[in-house]
N, C-alpha and C positions, 0 to 999 in steps of 0.2 A: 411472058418469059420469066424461069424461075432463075434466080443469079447463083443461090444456093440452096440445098436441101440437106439437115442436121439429121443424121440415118438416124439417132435415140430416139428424135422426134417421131419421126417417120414408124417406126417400130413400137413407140409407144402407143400411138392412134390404134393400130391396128388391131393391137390386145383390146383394144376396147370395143372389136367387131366381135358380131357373133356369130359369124362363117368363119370355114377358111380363107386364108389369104397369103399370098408372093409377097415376098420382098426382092425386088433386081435390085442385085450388088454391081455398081459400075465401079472398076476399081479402074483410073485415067494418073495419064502421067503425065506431069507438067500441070500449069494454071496459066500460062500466059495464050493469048488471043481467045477467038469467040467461042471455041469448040475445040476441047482439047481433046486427043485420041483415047480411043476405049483400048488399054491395053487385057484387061479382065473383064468377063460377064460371070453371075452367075443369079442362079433361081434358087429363093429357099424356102421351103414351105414353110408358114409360121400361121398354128392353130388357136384358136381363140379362148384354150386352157392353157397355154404354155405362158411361163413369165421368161421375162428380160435372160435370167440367167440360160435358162436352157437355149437361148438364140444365142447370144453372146459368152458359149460355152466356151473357154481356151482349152488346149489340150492339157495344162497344166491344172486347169479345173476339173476336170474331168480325172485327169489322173488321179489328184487328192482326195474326187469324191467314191473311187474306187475302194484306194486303199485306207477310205475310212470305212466302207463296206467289211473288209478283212481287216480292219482292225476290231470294227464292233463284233465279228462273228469270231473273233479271237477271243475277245472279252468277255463275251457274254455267254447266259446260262446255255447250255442246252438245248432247252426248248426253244429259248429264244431266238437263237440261232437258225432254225426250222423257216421261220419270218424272211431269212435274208435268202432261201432259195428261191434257185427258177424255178418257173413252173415245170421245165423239163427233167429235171435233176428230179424233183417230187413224182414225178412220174415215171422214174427210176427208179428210186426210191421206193414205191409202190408195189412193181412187182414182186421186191424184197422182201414186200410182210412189212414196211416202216410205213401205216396209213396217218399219223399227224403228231404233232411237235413233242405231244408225251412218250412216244414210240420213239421219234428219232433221239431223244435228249435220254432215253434206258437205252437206247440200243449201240450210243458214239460216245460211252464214257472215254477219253483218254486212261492210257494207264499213268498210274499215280507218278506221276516225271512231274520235278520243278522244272517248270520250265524258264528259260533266261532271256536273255537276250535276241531281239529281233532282227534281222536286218532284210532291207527291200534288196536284192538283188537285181530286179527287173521288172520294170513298168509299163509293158507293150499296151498301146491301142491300135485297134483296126477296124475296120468294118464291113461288114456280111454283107456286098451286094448283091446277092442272091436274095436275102429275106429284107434286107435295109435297116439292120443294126448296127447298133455300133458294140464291139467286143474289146473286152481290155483282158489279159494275162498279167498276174504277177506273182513270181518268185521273192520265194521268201525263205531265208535259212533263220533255224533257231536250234539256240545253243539248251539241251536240258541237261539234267542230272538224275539218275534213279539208283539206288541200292549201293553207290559206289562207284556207277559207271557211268562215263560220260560220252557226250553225240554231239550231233548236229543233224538235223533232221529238213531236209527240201520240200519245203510244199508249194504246188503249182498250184495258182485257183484261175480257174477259167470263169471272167464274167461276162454276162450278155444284158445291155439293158433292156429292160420289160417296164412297158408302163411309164416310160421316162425314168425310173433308179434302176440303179447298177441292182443288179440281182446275181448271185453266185450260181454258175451251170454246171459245176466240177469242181472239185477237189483231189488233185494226187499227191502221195507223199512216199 
């Protein structure tokens, strides 16, 4: 009879399989007597490429590693940028005449706006039971400046993860 079992432990052995493999989540209320009641079960699949973090994702993890996606596809060149889409977006993309990252980085210059200030407006995740992703939206207003005139500009970015990273599936603004 086991008296305790330390889930890290338990999840760490398992990374070290080279199948797949379950991990049962008993989530029990109370500790006192032999057998305390199962108030939660669940099943998670955990594959023999995945580390710690991706099993022990928080929501708040996940949200940061979002909107560090749209922060770097903010930041970065052009082509670079190219990198952070989905595969589906690219294949939108595609029919467009935009076939790889030197096309998309001449074809999405911004116009010449200083751009300002960011702010996160909104930070949804959810997920596609239909396909079994997990999908994050976020809103995001920015304040620019061009020729004299001033804005604020809303852009929605639709993310779907691919591959285990957040990958960008849309853009509107």
């Amino acid at each position: 009879m086991v008296e305790s079992l330390n889930a890290s432990e338990i999840v760490m052995n398992l990374f070290q399989l080279d199948a797949p493999a379950f991990v049962l989540i008993l989530a029990v209320s109370g500790t006192n007597g032999p057998s305390p009641p199962v108030t939660s079960l669940g099943l998670t699949a955990v594959s023999s490429g995945a580390s710690i973090s991706q099993v022990d994702a928080t929501a708040e993890e996940r949200r940061a590693a979002a909107k560090a996606i749209v922060e770097k596809y903010w930041s970065g060149d052009p082509r670079d940028r190219y990198l952070l889409l989905a595969e589906s977006y690219k294949s939108n993309l595609r029919r467009l005449g935009i076939t790889n990252a030197a096309k998309y980085g001449s074809d999405t210059q911004p116009p010449e706006r200083v751009w300002g200030t960011r702010t996160y407006e909104r930070v949804d995740l959810n997920r596609d039971s239909r396909q079994g992703r997990d999908l994050a939206q976020i809103v995001l207003s920015i304040n620019w400046e061009q020729e004299g005139y001033r804005g604020t500009t809303t852009y929605i970015f639709d993310l779907i993860m691919e591959a285990g990273r957040w990958r960008i599936a849309n853009i509107v603004h």
